[in-house]
N, C-alpha and C positions, 0 to 999 in steps of 0.2 A: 384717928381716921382722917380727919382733917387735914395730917400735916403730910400722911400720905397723898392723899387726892391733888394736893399744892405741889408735892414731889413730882408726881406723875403727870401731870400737864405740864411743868416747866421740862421735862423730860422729851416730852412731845414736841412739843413749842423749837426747842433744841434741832431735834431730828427732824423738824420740818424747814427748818434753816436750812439744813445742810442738803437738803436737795432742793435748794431755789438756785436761781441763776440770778449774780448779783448784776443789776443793769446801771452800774457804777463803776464795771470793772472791766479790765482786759482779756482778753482768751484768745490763747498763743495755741498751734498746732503741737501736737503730742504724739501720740500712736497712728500710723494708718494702716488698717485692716483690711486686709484682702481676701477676699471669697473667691474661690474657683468657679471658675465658667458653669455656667449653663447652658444645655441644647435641647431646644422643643423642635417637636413636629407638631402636626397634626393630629396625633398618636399619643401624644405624651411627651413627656420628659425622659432623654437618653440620660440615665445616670453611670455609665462604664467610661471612667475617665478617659481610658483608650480611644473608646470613641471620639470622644471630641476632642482630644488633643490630635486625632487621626483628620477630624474633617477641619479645626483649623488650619493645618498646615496644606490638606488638599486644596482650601480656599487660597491660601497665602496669603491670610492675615493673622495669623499669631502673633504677632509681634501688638496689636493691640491690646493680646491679654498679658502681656509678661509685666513681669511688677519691676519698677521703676525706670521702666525705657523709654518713658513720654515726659516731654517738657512740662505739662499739665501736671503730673506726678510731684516734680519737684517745685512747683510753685506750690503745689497743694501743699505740700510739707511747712511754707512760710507764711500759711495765713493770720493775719491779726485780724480780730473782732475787738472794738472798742465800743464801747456802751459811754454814751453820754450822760441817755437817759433811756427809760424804757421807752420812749417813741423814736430814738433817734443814736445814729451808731455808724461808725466809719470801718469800712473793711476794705483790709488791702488783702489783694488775690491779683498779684503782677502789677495794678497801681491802686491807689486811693480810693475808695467811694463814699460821697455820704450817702443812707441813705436811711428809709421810715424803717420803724420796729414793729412789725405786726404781731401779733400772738394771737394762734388760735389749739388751745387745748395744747398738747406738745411740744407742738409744730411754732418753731421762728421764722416768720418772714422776713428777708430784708429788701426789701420794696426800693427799687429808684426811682430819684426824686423827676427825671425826664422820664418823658413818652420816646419811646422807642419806635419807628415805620423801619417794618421791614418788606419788601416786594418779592414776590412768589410768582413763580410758572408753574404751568402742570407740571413740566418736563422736572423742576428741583421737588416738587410734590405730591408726585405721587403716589408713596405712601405715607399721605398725611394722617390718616386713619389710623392705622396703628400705631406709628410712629409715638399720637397722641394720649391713645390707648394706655403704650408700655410705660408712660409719666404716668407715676403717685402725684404728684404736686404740678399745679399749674397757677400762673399770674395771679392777681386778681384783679386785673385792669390789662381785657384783651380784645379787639375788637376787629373783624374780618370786614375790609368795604372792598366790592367787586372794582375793578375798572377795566374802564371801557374806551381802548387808545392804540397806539401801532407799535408799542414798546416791546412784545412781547409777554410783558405781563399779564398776569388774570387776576390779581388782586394785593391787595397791601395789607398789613396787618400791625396795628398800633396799639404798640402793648407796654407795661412798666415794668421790665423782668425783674425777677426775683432771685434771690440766693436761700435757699431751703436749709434749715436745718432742726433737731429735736433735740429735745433737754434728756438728758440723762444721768438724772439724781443731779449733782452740781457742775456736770461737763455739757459740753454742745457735741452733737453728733454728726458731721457734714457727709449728707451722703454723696456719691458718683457714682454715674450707670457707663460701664461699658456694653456696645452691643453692637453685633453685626445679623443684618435680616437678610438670606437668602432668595431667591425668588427665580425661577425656570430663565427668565427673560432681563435678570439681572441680582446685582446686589450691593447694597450700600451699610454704611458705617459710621460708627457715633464714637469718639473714647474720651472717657474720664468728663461727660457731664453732669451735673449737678443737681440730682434726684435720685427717686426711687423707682425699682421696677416693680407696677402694678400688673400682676397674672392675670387680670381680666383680657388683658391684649389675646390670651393663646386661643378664645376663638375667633377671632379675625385670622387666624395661619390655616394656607389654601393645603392641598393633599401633598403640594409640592414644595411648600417653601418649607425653612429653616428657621431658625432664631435662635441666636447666643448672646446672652448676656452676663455679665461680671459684675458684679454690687460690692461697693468700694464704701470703706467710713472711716472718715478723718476724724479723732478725738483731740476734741479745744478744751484746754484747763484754763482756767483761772492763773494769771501772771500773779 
């Protein structure tokens, strides 16, 4: 009975290895996974692919969702993740970064080591709202100060971005959100960044707008 029980924990012990993420190691780009567009209204979700293969192309942005026709595409395909240490880890994504290792439950942060100011207008932000909304993952060092000057500005925002990704058994998961947001009086577009789309966004969507988005995952193995 004893020699069983000895069995059966080093068993365990084993298969709990094997889905850790070694923070000693390499992780090289592997598979990228492509999901087909989404389109909400206000109504729901259009699931008749016809459909939305029909309203991208009335938009004349398709070309956003097709797989591998964006520069972002084929960088995504050469990322290295290098682990120093579990606080600390250099990833290249078009150049070098060092930066912190956060871990929370799944979820890897890769936190830069500079503060970032970025300056906003109403006019680049107006919909900051949902915009915000449709991110799973945000910073965790982000801060809004209004200013008050003849730049045209309304505010700056000084933050330490993040590169998002989740453990999956002993790979890394890096996601990318394609999305384009329609709206009566206009419409803008996002491709291949780096998160997830959280559904809580679809009620912020008025009677008249639109939303498509594409959810992308880059699988990192172990070099």
């Amino acid at each position: 009975m004893k020699n069983i029980f000895i069995l059966t924990s080093i068993l365990v012990l084993l298969m709990s290895c094997k889905n850790e993420i070694d923070y000693s190691a390499t992780y090289v780009s592997d598979v990228l996974e492509i999901n087909s567009p989404r389109l909400f209204t206000a109504s729901g979700e259009i699931k008749n692919p016809g459909l939305v293969s029909n309203f991208l192309n009335r938009q004349d942005q398709y070309h956003y969702f097709k797989e591998n026709t964006s520069y972002n595409r084929i960088v995504a395909l050469n990322i290295t993740i290098e682990f120093m240490t579990s606080n600390e880890a250099n990833i290249t994504y078009g150049d070098s970064k060092p930066m912190h290792v956060i871990t929370n439950g799944d979820i890897i942060y890769l936190e830069s080591k500079d503060t970032l100011d970025l300056m906003y207008s109403y006019l680049v932000d107006y919909n900051k709202n949902i915009y915000q909304m449709m991110l799973a993952y945000t910073p965790f060092y982000s801060d809004t100060i209004p200013l008050d000057n003849n730049t045209g500005f309304t505010h700056t925002i000084k933050s330490k971005p993040c590169f998002y990704l989740t453990k999956s058994k002993n790979k890394l998961k890096f996601p990318f959100l394609t999305y384009m947001y329609v709206q009566p009086f206009g419409k803008h577009a996002g491709t291949f960044i780096n998160n997830a789309f959280n559904d809580n966004c679809l009620s912020l969507l008025g009677t008249s707008d639109t939303l498509v988005i594409q959810q992308t995952t880059l699988m990192l193995e172990k070099e």
